[in-house]
C-alpha positions as CSV (number, residue, x, y, z in Angstrom):
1,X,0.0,0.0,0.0
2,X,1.2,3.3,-0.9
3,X,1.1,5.9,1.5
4,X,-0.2,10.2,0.3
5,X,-0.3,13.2,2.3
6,X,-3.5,14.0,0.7
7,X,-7.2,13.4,0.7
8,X,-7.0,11.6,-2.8
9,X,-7.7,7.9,-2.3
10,X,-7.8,5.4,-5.3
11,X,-9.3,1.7,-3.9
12,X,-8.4,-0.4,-7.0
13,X,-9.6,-3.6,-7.8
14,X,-12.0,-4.6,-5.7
15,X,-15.9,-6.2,-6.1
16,X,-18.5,-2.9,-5.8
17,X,-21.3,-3.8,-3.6
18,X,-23.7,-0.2,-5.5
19,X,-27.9,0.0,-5.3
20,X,-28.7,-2.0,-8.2
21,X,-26.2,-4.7,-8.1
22,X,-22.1,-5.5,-7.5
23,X,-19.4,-4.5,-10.0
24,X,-16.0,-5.1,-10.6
25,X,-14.6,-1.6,-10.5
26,X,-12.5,1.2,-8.9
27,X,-13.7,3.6,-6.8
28,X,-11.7,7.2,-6.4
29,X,-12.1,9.8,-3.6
30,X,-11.6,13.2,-3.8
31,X,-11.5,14.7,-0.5
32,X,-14.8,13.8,1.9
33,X,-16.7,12.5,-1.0
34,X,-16.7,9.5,-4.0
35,X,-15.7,11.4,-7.4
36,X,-16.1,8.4,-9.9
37,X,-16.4,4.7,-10.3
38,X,-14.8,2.5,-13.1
39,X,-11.6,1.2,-14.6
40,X,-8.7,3.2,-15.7
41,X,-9.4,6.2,-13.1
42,X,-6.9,9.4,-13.6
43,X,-5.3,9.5,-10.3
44,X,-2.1,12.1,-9.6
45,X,1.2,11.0,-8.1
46,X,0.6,11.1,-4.5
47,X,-2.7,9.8,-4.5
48,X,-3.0,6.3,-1.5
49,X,-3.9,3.9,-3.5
50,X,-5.9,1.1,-1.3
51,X,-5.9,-2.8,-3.0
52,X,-9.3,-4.0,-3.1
53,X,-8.3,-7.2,-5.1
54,X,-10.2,-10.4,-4.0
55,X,-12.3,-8.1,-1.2
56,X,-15.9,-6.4,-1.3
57,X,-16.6,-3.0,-1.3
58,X,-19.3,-1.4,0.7
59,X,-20.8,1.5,1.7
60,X,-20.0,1.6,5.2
61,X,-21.7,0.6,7.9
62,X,-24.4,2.9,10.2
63,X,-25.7,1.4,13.0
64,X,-28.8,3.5,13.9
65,X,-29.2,2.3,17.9
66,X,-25.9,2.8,19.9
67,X,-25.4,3.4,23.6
68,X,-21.6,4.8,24.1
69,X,-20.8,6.5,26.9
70,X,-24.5,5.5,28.2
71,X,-25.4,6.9,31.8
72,X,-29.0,5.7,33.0
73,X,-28.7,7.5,36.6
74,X,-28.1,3.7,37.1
75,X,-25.6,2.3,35.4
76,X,-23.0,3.6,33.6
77,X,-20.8,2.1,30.7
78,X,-17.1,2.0,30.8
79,X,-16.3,3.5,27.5
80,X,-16.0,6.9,26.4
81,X,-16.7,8.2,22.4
82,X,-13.0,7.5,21.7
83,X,-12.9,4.3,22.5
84,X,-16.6,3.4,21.1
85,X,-16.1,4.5,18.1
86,X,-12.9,3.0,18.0
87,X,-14.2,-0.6,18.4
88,X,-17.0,0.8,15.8
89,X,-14.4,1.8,13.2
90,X,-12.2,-1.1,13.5
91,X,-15.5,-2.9,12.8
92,X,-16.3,-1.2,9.4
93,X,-18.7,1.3,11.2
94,X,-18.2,4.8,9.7
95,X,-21.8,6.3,11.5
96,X,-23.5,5.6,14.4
97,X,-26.3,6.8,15.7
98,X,-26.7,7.1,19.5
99,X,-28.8,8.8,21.8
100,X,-29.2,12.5,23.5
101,X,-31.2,11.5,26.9
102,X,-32.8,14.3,28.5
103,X,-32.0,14.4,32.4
104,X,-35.0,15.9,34.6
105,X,-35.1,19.2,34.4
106,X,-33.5,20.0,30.9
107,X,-34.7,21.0,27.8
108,X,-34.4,19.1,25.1
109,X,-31.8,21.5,23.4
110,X,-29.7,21.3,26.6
111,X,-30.0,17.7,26.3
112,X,-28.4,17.7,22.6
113,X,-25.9,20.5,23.6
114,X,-24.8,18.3,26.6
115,X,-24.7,15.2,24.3
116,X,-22.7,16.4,21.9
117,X,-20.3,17.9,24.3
118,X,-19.6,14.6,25.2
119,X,-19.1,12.9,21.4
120,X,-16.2,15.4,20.9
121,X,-13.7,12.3,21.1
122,X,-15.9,10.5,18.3
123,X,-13.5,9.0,15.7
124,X,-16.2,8.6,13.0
125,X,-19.6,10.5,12.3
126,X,-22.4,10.2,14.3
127,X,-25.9,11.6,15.3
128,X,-28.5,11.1,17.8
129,X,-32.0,10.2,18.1
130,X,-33.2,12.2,21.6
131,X,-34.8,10.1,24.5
132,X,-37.4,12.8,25.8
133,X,-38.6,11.4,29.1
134,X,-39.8,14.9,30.7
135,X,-41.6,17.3,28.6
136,X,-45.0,18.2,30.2
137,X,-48.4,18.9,28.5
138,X,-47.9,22.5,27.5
139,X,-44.2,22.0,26.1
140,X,-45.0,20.2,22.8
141,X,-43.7,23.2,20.9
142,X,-39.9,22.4,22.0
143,X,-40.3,18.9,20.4
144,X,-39.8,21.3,17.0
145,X,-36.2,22.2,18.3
146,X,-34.9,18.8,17.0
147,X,-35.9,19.6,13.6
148,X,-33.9,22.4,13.8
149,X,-30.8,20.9,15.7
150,X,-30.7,17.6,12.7
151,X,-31.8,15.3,15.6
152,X,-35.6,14.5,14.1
153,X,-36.1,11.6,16.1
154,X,-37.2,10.4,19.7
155,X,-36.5,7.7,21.8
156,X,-39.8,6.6,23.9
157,X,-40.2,3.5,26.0
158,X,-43.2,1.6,27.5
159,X,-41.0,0.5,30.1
160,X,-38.3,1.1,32.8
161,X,-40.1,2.7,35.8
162,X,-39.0,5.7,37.0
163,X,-36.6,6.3,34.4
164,X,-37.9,6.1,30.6
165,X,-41.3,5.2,31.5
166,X,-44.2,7.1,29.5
167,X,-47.8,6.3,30.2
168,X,-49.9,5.7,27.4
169,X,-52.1,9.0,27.4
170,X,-48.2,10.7,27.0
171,X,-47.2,8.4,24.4
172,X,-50.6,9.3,22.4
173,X,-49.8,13.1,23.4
174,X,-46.2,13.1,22.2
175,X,-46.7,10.9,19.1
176,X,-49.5,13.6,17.7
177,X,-47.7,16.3,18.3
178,X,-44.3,14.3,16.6
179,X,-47.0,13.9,13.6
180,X,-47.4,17.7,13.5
181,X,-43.7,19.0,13.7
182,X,-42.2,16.0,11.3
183,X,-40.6,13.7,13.9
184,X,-40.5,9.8,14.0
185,X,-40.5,8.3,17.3
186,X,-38.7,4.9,17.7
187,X,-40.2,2.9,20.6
188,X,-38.9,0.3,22.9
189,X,-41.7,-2.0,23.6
190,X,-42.4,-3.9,26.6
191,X,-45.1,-4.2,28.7
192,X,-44.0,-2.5,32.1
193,X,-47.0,-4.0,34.6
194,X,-46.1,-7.6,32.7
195,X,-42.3,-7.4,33.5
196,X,-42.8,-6.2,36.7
197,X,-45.3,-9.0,38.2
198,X,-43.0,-11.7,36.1
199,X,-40.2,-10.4,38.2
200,X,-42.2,-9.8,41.4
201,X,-43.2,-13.5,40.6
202,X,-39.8,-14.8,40.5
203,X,-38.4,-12.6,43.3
204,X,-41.1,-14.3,45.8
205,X,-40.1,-17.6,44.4
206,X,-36.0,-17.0,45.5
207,X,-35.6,-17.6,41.2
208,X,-33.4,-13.9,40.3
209,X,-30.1,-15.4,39.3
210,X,-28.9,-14.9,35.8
211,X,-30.5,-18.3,35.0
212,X,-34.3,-16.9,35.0
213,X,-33.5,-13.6,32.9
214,X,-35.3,-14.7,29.9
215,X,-38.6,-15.7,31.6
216,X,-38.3,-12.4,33.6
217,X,-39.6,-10.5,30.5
218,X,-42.2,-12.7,28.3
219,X,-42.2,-12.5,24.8
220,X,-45.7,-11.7,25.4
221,X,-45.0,-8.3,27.4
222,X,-42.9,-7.1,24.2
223,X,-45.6,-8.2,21.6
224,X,-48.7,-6.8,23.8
225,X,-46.7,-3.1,23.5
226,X,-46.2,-3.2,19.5
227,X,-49.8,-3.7,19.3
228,X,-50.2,-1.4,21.4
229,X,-47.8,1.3,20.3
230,X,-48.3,0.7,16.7
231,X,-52.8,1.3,17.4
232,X,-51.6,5.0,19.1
233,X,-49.5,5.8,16.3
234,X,-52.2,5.0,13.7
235,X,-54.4,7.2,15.9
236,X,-52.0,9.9,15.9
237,X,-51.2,9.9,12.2
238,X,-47.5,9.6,13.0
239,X,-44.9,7.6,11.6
240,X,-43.4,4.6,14.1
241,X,-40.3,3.0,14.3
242,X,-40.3,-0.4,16.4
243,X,-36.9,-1.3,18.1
244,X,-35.1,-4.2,18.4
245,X,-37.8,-6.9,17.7
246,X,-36.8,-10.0,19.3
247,X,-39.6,-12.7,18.0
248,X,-41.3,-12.9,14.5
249,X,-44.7,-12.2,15.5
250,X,-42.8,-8.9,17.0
251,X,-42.3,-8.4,12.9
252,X,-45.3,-9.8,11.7
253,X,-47.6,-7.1,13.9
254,X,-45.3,-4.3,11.9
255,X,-46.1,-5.6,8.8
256,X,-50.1,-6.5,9.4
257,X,-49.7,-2.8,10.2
258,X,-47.6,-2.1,7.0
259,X,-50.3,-4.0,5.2
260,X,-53.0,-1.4,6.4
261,X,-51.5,1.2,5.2
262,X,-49.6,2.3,8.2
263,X,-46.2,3.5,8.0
264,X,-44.1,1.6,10.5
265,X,-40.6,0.7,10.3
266,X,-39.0,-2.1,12.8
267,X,-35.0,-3.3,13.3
268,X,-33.7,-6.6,15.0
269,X,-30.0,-7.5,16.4
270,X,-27.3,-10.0,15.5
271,X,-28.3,-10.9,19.0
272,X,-31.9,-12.4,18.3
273,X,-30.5,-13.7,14.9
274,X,-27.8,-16.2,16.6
275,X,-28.8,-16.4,20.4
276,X,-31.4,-18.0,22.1
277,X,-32.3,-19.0,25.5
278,X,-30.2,-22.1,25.8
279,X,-27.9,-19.9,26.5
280,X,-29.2,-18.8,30.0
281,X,-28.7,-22.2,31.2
282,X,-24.7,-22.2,30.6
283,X,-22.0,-21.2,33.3
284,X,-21.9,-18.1,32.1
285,X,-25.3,-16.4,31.7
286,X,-24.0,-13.0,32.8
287,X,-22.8,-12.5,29.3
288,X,-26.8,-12.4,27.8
289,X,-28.4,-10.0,30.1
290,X,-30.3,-7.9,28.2
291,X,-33.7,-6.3,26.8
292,X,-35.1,-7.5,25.5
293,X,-34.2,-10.7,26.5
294,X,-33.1,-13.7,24.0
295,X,-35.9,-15.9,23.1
296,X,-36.7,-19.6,22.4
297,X,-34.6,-21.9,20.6
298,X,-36.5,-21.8,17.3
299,X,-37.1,-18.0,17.2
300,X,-34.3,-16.9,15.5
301,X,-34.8,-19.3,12.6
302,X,-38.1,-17.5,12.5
303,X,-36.1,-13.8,12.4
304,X,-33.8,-14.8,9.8
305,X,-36.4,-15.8,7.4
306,X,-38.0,-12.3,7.7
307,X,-34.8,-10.5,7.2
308,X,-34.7,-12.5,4.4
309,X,-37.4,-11.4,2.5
310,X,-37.2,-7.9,3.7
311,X,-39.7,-7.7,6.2
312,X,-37.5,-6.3,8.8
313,X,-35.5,-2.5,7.4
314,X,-32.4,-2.6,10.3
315,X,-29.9,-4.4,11.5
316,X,-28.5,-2.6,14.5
317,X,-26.5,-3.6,17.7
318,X,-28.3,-2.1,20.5
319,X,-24.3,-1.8,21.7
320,X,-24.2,-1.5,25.4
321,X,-20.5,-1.4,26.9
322,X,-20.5,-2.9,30.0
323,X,-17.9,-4.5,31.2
324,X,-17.5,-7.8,32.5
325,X,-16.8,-6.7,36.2
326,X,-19.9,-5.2,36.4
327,X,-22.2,-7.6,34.5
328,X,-20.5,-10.0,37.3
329,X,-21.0,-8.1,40.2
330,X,-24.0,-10.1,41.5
331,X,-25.9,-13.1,39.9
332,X,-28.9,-11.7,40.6
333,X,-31.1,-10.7,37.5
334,X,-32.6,-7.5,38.7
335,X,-29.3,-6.2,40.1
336,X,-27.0,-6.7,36.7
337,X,-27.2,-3.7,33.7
338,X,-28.8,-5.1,30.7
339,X,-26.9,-4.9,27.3
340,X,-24.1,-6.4,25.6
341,X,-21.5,-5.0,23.2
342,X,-21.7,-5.7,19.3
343,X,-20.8,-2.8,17.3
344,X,-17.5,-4.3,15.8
345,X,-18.8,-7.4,15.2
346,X,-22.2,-6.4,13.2
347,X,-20.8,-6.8,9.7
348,X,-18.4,-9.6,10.1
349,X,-21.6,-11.8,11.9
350,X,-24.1,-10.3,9.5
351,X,-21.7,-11.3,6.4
352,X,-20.8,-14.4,8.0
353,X,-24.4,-15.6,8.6
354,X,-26.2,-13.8,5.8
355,X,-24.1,-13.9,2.8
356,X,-21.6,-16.7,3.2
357,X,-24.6,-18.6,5.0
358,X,-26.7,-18.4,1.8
359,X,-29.5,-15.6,3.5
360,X,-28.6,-12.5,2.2
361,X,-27.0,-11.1,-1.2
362,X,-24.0,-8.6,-0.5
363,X,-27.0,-5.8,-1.8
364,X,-28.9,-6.9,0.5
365,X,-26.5,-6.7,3.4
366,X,-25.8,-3.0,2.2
367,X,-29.6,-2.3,2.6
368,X,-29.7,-3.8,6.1
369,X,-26.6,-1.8,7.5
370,X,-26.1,1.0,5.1
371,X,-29.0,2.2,2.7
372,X,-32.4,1.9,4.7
373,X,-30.6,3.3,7.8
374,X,-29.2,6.3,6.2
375,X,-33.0,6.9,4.2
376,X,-35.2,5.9,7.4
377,X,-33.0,8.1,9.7
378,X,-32.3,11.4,7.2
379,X,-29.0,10.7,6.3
380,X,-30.0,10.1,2.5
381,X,-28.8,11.2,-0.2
382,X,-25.3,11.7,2.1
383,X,-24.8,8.9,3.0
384,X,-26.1,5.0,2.3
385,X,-24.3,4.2,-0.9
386,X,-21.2,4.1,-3.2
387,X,-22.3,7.0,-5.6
388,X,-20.4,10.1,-7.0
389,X,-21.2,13.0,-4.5
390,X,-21.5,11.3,-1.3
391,X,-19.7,10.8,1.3
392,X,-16.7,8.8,1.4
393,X,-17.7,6.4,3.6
394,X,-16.3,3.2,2.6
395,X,-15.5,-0.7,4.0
396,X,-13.0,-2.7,2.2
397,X,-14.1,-6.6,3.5
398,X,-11.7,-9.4,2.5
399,X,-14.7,-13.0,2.3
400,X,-11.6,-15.4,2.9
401,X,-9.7,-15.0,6.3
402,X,-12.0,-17.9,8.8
403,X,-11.2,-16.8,12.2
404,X,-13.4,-17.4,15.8
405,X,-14.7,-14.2,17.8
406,X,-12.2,-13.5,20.5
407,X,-12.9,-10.8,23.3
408,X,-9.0,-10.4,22.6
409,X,-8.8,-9.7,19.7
410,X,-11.9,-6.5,19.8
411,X,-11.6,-3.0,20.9
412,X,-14.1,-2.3,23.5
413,X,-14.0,-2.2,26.8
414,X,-16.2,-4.9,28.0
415,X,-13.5,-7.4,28.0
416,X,-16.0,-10.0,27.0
417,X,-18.6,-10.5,23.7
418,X,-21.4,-12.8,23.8
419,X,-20.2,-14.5,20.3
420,X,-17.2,-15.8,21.6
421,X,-15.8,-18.8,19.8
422,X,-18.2,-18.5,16.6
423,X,-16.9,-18.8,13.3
424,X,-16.7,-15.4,11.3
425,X,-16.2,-15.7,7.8
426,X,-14.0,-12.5,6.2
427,X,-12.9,-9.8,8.1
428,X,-12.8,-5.7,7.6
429,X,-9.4,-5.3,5.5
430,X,-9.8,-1.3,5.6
431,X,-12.7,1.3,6.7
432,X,-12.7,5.0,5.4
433,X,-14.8,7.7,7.2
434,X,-15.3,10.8,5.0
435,X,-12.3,10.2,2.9
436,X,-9.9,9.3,6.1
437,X,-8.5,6.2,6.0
438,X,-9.2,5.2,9.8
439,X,-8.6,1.3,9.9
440,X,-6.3,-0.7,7.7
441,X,-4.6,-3.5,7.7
442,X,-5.7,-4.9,11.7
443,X,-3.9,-1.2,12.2
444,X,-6.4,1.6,13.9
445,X,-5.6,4.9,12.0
446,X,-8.1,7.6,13.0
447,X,-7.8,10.7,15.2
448,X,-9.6,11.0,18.5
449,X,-11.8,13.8,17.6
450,X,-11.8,13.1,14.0
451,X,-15.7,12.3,13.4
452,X,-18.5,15.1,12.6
453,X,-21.8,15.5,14.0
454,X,-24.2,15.5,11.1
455,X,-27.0,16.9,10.8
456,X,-30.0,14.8,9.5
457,X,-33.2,15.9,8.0
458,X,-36.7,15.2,9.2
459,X,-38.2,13.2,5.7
460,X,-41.7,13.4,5.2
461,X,-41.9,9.6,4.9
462,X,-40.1,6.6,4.3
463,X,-38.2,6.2,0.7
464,X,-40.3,4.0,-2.0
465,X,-37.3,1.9,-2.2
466,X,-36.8,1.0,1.6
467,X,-36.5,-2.5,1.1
């Protein structure tokens, strides 16, 4: 590889993963942005030239539901914005999209402002839906802020008493005025009075260890609050997006509502797609705490053949960095923070068990973690695709390397991974944000600091090609 001083980037000779279909092709970049695609590209003498040969290219990666550097007056994660998007970048992530919460007391412009105070150290681009958890009857109007700000989207939960917790008479009042100012709200469903009498249940019973966790929140609880949530959306005339789905029917109620003419959006997780509950049962269930929890062997069998015929827009990590300490601290279910880390292994598992497993083509896979993100979330036409005039956001994955997931061998700070010892198929060769090369080679090469806020813009609906 030949090293430049400059922003001029020639990747040569690699497979073209583009909107309509792959091609064998060079891509230059000029700057922050693509300039052309083809063969025999005029490049000057001190232009890095990146080899492709044998690899894919891809647009790269934007997972749209992050938690770095996530306090919940709780818990609090170990990382900070260098080193989670870091472990992002080195993972072929060249956006994320986290979240601005908004403590009691702020406004939800001091929320942002405080948010992105703390992303300075990001190392690729990112944004932020905003989780608006206190905003009276009488303060609608602020709601229009985020518009403004390039942050046109809120975080609501059904769930997590005192914290996140909105009644349904506030979800109905936020939703229709997120329907008048051009918002989409993305919900995280679960049935609060269900959790909490499945956990009162097992708390009388002496049954909290790690072991229970997946019978401590029912499939049922999260399926009862789609239905729900997606009914008060349809009343408010406001556009939903459903988070981290967790069973099929979770799916199927988004599409019955799709089918109606609603427009509703949903994501899953690696998580769903290779875990199940068997796993609460080994020696070390600590490492699957999360919500929503995994579900019955079977279920994610279910999930993939959704995905597979496009049912489900996202794939995104929920990425919680906990460490292992404190997901250890005490095997008692109600006790341990909930989440796992994921966002450098999203496109090696999703390759591995999409494409070189026979579920997905490598268009497909761009949809899933680059295009329908960057059209559902306002990123489009920026960012999403290989194209002349976007941004340069690019991965360079080699298909051959076969290697196992090793905690070791990632760059967050949880010191464990939940995929341990699987098989990944490929790995990410190089990963340009904006025209800077910022991974290469196994080599991190970006600058603490070096990512942008961007701005996104509030879309009116979702794109006629959202697969």
């Amino acid at each position: 590889m030949k090293q430049a001083t400059t922003l001029t980037t020639l990747i040569q000779g690699g497979t073209i993963t583009l909107p309509e279909g792959m091609m064998e092709a060079d891509l230059l970049v000029q700057g922050e942005r693509i300039k052309a695609i083809g063969r025999g590209l005029p490049i000057a003498h001190d232009t890095l030239v990146v080899d492709a040969a044998g690899c894919y290219v891809l647009p790269g990666v934007i997972d749209a539901h992050t938690h770095i550097a996530l306090d919940t007056g709780i818990y609090r994660t170990d990382d900070d914005w260098f080193t989670g998007t870091r472990a992002a970048a080195c993972g072929g992530v060249t956006t994320v999209i986290d979240f601005a919460a908004q403590f009691p007391g702020q406004t939800l412009r001091e929320a942002v402002a405080a948010r992105q105070e703390e992303a300075q150290g990001a190392t690729i681009d990112y944004g932020f839906h905003v989780m608006v958890t206190d905003l009276p009857p009488g303060r609608e109007a602020e709601l229009g802020d985020l518009v403004e700000l390039g942050t046109p989207s809120v975080k609501l939960y059904t769930t997590y008493r005192p914290n996140y917790y909105a009644d349904d008479a506030t979800l109905l009042r936020l939703m229709s005025a997120c329907a008048r100012l051009g918002l989409r709200p993305l919900v995280h469903c679960e049935n609060d009075d269900m959790v909490a009498a499945q956990i009162a249940a097992l708390t009388a019973a002496g049954e909290t260890s790690w072991q229970h966790h997946g019978q401590s929140r029912p499939p049922l609880a999260e399926q009862e609050a789609i239905q729900r949530i997606l009914f008060l959306a349809d009343a408010a005339g406001c556009p939903v997006h459903i988070c981290h789905c967790s069973t099929a029917r979770s799916v199927d109620l988004v599409l019955k509502a799709r089918a109606d003419g609603q427009e509703a959006s949903c994501e899953t997780c690696p998580q769903y797609l290779l875990l199940d509950h068997t796993a609460y049962a080994g020696p070390e269930a600590w490492r699957f705490i999360l919500q929503p929890p995994l579900r019955e062997a079977g279920e994610p069998e279910q999930l993939w053949a959704l995905v597979e015929k496009g049912a489900v827009e996202l794939v995104v990590t929920d990425h919680c960095d906990y460490t292992a300490t404190q997901k250890q601290a005490v095997d008692d279910l109600t006790r341990t923070p909930g989440g796992l880390p994921g966002v450098e292994t999203l496109l090696p598992l999703m390759f591995t068990y999409g494409v070189a497993g026979g579920r997905l083509t490598m268009p497909q896979l761009a949809r899933l973690l680059s295009t329908n993100p960057a059209q559902l979330w306002g990123l489009w036409p920026r960012k999403g695709a290989l194209l002349p005039g976007f941004d340069a956001d690019i991965v360079v994955y080699d298909p051959e390397p076969e290697t196992a997931v090793a905690a070791g061998q990632l760059h967050h700070q949880a010191g464990y991974t939940p995929y341990e010892g699987m098989t990944i198929r490929g790995q990410v060769r190089a990963t340009i944000c904006r025209g800077h090369l910022v991974y290469c080679e196994s080599e991190f090469r970006g600058r603490e600091g070096g990512g942008a806020f961007v701005k996104r813009s509030s879309l009116p609906g979702l794109p006629p090609k959202l697969a």
